[in-house]
PDB file of N, CA, C and O in Angstrom:
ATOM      1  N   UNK A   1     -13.469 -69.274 -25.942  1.00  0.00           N
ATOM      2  CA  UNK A   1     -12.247 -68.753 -26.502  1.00  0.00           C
ATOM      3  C   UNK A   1     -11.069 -69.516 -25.902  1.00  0.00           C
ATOM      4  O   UNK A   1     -10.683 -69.289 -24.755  1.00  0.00           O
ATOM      5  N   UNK A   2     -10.584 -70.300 -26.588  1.00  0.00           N
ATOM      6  CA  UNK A   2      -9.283 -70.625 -26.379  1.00  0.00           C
ATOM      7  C   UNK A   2      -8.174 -70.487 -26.891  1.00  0.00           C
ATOM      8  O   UNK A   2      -8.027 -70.739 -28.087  1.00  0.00           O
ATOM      9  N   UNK A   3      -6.900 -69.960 -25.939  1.00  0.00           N
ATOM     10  CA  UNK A   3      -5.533 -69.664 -25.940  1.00  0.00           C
ATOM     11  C   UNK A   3      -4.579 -70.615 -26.213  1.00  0.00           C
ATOM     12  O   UNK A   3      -4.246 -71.537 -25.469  1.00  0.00           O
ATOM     13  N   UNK A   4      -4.099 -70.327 -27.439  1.00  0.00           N
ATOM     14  CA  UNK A   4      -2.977 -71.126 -27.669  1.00  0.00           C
ATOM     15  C   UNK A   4      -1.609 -70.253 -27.609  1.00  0.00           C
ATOM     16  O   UNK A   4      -1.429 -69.051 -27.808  1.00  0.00           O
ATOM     17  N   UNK A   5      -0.606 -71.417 -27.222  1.00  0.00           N
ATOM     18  CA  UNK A   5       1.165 -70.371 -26.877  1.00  0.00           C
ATOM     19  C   UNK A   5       1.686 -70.879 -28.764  1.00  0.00           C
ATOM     20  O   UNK A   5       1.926 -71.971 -29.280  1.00  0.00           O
ATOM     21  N   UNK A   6       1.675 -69.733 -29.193  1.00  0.00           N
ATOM     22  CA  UNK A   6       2.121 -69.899 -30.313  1.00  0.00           C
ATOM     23  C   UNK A   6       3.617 -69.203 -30.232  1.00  0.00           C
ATOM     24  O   UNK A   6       3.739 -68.352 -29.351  1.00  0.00           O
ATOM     25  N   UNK A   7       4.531 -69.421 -30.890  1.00  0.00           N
ATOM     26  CA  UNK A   7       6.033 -69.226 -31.369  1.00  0.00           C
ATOM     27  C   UNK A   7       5.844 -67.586 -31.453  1.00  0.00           C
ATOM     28  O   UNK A   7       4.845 -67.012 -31.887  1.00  0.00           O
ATOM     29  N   UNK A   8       6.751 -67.120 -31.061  1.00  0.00           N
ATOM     30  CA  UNK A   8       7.176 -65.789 -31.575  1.00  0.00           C
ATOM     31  C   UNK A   8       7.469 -65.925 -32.928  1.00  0.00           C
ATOM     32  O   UNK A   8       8.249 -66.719 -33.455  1.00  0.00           O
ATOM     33  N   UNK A   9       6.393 -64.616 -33.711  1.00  0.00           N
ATOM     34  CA  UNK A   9       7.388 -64.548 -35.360  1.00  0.00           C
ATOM     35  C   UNK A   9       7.820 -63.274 -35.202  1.00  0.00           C
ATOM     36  O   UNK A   9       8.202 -62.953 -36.327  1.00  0.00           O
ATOM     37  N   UNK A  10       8.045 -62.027 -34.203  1.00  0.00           N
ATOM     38  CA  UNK A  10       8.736 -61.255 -34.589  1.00  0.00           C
ATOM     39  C   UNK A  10       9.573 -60.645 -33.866  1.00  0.00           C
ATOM     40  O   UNK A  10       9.530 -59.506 -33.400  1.00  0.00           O
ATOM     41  N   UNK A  11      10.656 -61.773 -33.752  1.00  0.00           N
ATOM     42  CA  UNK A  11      11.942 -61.419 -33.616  1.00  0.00           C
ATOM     43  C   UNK A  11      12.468 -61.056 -35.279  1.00  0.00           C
ATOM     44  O   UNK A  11      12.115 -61.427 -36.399  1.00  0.00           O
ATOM     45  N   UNK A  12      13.435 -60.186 -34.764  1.00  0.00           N
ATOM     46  CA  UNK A  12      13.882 -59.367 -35.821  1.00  0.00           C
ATOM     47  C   UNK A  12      15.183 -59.849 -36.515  1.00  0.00           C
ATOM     48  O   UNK A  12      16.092 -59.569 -35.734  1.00  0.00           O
ATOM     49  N   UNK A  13      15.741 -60.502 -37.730  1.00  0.00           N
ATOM     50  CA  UNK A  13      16.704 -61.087 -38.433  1.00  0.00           C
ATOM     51  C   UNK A  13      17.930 -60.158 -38.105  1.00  0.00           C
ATOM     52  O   UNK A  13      19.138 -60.396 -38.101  1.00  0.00           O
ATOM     53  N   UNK A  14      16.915 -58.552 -37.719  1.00  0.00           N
ATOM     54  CA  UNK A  14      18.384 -57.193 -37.479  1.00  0.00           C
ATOM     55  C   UNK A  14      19.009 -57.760 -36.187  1.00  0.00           C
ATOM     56  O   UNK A  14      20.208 -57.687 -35.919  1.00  0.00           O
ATOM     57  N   UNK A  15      18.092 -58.316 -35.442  1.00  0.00           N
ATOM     58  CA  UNK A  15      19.137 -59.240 -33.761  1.00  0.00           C
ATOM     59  C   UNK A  15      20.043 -60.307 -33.812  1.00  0.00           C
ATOM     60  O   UNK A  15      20.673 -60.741 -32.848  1.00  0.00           O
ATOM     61  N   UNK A  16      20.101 -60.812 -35.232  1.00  0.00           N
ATOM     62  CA  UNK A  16      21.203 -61.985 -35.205  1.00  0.00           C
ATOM     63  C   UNK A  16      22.713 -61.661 -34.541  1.00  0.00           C
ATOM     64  O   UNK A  16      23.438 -60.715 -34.851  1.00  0.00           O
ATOM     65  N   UNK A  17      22.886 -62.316 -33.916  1.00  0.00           N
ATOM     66  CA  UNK A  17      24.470 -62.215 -33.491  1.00  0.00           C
ATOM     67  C   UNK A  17      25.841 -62.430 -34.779  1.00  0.00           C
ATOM     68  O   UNK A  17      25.193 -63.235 -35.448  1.00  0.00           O
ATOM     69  N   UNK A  18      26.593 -62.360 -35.221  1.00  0.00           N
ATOM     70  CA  UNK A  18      27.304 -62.581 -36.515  1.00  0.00           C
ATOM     71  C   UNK A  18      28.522 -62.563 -35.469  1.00  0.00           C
ATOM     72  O   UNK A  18      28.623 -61.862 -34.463  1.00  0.00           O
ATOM     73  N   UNK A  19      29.618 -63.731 -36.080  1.00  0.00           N
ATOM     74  CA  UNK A  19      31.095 -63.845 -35.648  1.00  0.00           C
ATOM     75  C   UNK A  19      31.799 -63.124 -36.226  1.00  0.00           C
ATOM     76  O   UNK A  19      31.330 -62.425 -37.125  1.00  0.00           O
ATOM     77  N   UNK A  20      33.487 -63.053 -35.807  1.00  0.00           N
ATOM     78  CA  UNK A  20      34.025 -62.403 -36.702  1.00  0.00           C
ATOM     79  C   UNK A  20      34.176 -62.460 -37.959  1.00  0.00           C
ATOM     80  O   UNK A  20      34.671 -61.553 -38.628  1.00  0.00           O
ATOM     81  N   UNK A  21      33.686 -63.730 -38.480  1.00  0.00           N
ATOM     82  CA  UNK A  21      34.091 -64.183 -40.104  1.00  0.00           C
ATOM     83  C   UNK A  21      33.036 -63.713 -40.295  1.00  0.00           C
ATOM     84  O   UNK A  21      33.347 -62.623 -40.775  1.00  0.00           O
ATOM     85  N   UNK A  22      31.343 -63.763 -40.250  1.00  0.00           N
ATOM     86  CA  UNK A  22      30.354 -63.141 -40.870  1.00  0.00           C
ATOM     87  C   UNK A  22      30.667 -61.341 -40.884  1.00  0.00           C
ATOM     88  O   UNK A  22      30.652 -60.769 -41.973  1.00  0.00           O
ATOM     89  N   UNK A  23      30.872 -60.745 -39.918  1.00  0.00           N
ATOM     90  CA  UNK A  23      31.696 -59.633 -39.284  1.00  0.00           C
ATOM     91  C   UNK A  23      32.663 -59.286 -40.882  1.00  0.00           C
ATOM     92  O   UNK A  23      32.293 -58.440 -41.697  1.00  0.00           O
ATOM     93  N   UNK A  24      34.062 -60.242 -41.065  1.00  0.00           N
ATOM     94  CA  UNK A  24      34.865 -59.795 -42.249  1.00  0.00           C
ATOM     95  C   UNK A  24      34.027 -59.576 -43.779  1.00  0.00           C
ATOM     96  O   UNK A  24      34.173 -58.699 -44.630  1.00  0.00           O
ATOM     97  N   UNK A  25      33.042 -60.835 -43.727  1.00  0.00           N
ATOM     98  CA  UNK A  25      32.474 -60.470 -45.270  1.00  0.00           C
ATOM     99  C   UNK A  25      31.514 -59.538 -45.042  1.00  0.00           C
ATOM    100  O   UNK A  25      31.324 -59.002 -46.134  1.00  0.00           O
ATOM    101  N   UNK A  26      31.035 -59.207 -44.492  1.00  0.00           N
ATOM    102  CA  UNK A  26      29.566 -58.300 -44.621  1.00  0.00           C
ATOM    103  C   UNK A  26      30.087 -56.735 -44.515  1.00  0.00           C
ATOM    104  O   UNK A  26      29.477 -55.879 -45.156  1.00  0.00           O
ATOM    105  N   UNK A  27      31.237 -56.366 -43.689  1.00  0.00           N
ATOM    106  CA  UNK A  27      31.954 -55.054 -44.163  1.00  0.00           C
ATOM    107  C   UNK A  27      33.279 -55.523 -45.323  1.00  0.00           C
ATOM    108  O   UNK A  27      33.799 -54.690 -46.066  1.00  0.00           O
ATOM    109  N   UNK A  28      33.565 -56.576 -45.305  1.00  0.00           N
ATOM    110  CA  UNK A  28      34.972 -56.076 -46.709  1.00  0.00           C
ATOM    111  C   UNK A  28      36.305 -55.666 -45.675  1.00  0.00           C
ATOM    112  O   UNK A  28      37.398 -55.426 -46.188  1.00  0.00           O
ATOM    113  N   UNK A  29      36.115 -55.607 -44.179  1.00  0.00           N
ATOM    114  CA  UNK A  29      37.400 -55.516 -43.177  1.00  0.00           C
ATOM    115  C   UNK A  29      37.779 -56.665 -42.801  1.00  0.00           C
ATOM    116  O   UNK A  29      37.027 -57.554 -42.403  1.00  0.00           O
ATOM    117  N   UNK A  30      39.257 -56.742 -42.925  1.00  0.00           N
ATOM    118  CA  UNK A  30      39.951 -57.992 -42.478  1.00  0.00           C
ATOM    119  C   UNK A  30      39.784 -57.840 -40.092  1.00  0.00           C
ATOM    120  O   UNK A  30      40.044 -56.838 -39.425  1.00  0.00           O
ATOM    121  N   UNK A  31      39.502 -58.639 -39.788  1.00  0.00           N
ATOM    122  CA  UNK A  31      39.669 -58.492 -38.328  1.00  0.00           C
ATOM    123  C   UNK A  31      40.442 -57.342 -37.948  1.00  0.00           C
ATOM    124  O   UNK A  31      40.005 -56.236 -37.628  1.00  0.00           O
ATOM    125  N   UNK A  32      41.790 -57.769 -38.027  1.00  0.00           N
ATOM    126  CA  UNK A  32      42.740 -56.384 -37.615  1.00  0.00           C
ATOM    127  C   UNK A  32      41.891 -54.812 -37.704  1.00  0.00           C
ATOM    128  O   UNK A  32      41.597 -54.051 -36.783  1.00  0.00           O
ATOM    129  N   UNK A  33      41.649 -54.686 -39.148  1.00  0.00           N
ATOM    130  CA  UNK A  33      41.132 -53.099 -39.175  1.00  0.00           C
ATOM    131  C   UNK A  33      39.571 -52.992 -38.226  1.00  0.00           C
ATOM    132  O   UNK A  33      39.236 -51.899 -37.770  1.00  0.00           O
ATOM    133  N   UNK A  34      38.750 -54.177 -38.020  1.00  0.00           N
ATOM    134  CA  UNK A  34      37.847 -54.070 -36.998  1.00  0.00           C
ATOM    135  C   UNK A  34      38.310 -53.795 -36.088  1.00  0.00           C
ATOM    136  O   UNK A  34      38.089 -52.625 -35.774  1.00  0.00           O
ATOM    137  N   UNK A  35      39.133 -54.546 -35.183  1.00  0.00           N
ATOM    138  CA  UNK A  35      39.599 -53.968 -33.972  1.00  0.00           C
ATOM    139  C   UNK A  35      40.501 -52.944 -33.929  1.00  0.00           C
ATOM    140  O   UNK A  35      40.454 -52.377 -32.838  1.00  0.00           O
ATOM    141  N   UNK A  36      41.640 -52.287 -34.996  1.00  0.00           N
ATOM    142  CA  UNK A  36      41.634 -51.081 -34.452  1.00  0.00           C
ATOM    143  C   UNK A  36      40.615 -50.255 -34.978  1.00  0.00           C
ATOM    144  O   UNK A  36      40.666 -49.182 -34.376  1.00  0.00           O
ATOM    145  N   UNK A  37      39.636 -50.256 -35.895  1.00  0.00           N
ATOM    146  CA  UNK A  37      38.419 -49.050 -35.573  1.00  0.00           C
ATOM    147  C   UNK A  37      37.543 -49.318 -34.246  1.00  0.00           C
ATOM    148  O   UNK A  37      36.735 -48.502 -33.802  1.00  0.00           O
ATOM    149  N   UNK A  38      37.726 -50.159 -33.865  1.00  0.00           N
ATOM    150  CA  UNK A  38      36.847 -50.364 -32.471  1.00  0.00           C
ATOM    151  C   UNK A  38      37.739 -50.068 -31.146  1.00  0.00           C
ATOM    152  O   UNK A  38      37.346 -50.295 -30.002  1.00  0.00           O
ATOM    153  N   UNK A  39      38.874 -49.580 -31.451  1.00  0.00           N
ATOM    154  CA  UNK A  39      39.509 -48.852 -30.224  1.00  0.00           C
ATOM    155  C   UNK A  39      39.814 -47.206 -30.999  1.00  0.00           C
ATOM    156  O   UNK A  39      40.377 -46.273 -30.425  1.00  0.00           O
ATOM    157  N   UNK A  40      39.471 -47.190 -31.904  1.00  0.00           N
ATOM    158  CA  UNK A  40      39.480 -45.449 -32.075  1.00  0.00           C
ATOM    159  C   UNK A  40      37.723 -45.340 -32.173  1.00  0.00           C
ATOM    160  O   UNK A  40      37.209 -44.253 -32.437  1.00  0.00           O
ATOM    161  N   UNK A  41      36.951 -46.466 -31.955  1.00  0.00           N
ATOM    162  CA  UNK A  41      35.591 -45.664 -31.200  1.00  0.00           C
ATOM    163  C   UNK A  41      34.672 -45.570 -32.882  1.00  0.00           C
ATOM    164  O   UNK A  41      33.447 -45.632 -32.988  1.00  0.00           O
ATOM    165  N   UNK A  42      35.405 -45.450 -33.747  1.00  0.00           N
ATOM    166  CA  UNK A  42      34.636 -45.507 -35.177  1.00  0.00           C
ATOM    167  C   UNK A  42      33.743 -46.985 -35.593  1.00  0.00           C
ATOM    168  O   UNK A  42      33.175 -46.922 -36.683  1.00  0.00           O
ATOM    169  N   UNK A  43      33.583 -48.287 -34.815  1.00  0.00           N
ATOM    170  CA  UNK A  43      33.162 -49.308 -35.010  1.00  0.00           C
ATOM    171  C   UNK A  43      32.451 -49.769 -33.760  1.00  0.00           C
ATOM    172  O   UNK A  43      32.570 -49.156 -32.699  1.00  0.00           O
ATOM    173  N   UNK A  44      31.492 -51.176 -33.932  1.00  0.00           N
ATOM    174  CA  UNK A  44      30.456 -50.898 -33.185  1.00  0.00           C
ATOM    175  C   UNK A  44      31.302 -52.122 -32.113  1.00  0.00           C
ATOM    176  O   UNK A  44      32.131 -52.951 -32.487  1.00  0.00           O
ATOM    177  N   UNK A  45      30.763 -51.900 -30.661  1.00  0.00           N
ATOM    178  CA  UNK A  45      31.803 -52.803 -30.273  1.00  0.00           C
ATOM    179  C   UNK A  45      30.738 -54.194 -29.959  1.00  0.00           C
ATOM    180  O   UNK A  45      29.533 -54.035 -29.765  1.00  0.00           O
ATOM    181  N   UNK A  46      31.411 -55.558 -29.948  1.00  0.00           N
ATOM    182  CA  UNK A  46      31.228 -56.590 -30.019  1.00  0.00           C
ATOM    183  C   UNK A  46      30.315 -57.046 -28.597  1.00  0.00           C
ATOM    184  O   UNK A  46      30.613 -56.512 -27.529  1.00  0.00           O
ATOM    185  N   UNK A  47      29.578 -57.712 -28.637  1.00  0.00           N
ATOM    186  CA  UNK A  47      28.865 -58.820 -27.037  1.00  0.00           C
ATOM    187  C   UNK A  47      29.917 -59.906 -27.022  1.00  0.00           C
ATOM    188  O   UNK A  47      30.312 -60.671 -27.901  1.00  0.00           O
ATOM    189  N   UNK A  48      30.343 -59.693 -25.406  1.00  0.00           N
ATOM    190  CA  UNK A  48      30.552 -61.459 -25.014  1.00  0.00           C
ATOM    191  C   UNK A  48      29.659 -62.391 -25.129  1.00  0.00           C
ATOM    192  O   UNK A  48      28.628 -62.426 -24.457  1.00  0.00           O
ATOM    193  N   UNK A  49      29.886 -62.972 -25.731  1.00  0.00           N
ATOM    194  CA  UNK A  49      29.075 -64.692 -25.563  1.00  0.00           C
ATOM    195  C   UNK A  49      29.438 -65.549 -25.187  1.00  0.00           C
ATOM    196  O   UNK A  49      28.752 -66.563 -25.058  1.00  0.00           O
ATOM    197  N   UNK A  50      30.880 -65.439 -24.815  1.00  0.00           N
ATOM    198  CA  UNK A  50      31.387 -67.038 -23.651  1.00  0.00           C
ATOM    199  C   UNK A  50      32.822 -66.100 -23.431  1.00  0.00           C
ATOM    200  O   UNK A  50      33.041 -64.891 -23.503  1.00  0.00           O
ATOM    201  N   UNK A  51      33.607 -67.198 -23.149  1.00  0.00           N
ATOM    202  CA  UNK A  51      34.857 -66.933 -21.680  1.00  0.00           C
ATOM    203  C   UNK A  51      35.878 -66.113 -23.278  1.00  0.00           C
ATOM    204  O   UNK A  51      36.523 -65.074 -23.133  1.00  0.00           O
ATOM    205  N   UNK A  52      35.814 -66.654 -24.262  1.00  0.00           N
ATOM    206  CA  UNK A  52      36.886 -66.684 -24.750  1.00  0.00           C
ATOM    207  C   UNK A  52      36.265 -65.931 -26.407  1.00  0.00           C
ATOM    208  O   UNK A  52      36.998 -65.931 -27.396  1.00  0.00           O
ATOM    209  N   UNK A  53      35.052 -65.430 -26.431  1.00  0.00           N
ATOM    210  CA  UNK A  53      34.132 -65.732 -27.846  1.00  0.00           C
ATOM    211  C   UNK A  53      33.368 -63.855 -27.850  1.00  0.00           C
ATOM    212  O   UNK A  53      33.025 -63.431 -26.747  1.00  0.00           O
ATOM    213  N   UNK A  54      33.235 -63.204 -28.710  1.00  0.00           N
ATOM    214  CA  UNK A  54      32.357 -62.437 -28.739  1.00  0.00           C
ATOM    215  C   UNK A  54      31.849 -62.529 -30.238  1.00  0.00           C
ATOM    216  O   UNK A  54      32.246 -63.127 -31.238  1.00  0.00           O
ATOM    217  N   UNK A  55      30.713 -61.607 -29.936  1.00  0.00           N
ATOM    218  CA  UNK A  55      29.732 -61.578 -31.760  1.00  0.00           C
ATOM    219  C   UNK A  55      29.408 -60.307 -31.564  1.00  0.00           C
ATOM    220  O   UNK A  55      29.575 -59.687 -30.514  1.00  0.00           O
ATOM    221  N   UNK A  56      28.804 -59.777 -32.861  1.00  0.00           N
ATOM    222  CA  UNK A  56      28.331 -58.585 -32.877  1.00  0.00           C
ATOM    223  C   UNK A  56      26.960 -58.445 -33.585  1.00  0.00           C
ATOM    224  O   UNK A  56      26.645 -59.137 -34.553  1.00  0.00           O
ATOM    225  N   UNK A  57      26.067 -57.371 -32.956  1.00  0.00           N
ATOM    226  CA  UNK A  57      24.896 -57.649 -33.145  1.00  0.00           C
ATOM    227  C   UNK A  57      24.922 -57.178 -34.958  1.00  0.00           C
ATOM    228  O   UNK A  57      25.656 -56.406 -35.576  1.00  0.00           O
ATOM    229  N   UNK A  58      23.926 -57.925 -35.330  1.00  0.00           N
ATOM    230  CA  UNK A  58      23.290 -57.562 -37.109  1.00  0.00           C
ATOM    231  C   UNK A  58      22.751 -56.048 -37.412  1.00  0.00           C
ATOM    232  O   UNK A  58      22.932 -55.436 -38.465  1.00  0.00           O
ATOM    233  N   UNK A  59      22.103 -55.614 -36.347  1.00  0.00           N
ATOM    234  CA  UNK A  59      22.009 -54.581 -36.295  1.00  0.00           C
ATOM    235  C   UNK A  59      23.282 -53.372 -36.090  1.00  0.00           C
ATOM    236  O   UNK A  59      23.409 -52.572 -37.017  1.00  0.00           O
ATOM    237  N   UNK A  60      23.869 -53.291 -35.331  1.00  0.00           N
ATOM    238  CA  UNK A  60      24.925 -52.829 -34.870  1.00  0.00           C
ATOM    239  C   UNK A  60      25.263 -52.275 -36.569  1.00  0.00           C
ATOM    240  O   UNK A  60      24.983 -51.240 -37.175  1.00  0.00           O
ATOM    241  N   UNK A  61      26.128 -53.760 -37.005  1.00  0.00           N
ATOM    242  CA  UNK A  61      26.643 -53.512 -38.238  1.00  0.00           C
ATOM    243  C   UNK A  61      25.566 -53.111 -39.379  1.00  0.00           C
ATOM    244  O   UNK A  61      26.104 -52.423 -40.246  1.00  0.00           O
ATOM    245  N   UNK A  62      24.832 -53.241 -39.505  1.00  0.00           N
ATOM    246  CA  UNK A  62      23.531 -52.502 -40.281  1.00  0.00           C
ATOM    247  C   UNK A  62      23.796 -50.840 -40.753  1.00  0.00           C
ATOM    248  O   UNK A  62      23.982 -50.264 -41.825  1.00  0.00           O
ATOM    249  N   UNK A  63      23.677 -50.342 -38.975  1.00  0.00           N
ATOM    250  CA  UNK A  63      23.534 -48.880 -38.617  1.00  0.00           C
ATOM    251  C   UNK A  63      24.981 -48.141 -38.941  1.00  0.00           C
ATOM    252  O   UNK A  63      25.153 -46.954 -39.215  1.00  0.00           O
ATOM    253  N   UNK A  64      26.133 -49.368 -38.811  1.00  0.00           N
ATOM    254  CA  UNK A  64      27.275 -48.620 -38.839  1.00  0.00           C
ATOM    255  C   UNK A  64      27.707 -48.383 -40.579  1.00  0.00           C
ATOM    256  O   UNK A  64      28.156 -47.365 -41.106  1.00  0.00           O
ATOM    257  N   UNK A  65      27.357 -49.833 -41.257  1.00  0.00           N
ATOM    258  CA  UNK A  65      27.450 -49.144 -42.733  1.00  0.00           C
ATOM    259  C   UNK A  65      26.005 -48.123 -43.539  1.00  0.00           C
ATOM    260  O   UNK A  65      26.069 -47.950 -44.756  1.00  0.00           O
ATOM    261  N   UNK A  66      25.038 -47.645 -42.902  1.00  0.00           N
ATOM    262  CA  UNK A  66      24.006 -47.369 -43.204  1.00  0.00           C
ATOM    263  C   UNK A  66      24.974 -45.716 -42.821  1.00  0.00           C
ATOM    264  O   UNK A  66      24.984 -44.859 -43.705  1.00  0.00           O
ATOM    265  N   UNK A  67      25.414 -45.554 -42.023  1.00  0.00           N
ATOM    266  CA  UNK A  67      26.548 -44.350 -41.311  1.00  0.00           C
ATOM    267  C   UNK A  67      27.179 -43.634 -42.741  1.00  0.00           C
ATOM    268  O   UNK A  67      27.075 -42.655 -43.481  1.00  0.00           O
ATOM    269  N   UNK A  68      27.948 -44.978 -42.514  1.00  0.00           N
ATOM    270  CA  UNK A  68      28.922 -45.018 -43.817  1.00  0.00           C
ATOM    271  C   UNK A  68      28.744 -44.518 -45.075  1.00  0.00           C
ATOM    272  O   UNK A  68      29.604 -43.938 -45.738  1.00  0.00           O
ATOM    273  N   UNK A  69      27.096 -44.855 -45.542  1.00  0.00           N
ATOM    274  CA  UNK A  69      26.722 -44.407 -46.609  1.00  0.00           C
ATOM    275  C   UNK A  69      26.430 -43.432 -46.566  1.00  0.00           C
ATOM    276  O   UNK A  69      26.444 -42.869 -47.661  1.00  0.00           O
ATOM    277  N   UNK A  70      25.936 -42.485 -45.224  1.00  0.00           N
ATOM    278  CA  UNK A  70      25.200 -41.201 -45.922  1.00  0.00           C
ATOM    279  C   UNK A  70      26.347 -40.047 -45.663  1.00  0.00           C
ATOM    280  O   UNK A  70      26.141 -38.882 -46.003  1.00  0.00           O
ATOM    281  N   UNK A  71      28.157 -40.665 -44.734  1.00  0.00           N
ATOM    282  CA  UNK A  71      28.739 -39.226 -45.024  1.00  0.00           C
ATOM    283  C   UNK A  71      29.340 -39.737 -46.233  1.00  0.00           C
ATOM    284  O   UNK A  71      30.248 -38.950 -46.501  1.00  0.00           O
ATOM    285  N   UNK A  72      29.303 -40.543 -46.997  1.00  0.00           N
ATOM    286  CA  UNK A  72      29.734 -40.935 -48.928  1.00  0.00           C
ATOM    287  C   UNK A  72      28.972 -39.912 -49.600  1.00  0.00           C
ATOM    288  O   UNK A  72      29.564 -39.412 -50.556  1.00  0.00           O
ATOM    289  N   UNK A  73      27.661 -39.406 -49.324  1.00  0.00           N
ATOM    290  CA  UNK A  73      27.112 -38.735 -50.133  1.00  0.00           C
ATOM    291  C   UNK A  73      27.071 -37.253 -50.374  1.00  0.00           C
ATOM    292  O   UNK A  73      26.212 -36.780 -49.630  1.00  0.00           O
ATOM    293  N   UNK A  74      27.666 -36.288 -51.132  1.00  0.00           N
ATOM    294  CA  UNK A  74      27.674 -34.987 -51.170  1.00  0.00           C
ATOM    295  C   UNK A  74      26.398 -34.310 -51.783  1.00  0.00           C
ATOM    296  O   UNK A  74      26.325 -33.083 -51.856  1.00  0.00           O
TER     297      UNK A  74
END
């Protein structure tokens, strides 16, 4: 029996990191209204990734419009 190091296939596409511009199209919010819903606590908050840079996880934003949709529904 021999072991081979094969590649991870399941990392999850929901872990991608997204910038703020992937961030503006994928909710329909211009920056501004991200950051103030992310200081009234209603938005998901961002990872540092360098000195000057943050992203936000794919997931994150997933769960937060997945939110979104079910208090839309009566």
């Amino acid at each position: 029996m021999s072991t081979t190091s094969e590649p991870r296939t399941d990392v999850r596409r929901a872990d991608r990191l997204l910038n703020k511009w992937a961030v503006e199209q994928q909710t329909s919010l211009d920056i501004t209204t991200i950051y103030r819903k992310m200081k009234a606590g209603t938005f998901p908050q961002p990872v540092r990734i360098g000195k000057r840079r943050v992203a936000w996880r794919e997931s994150d934003i997933a769960a937060w419009q997945a939110n979104l949709e079910v208090g839309t529904r009566l």
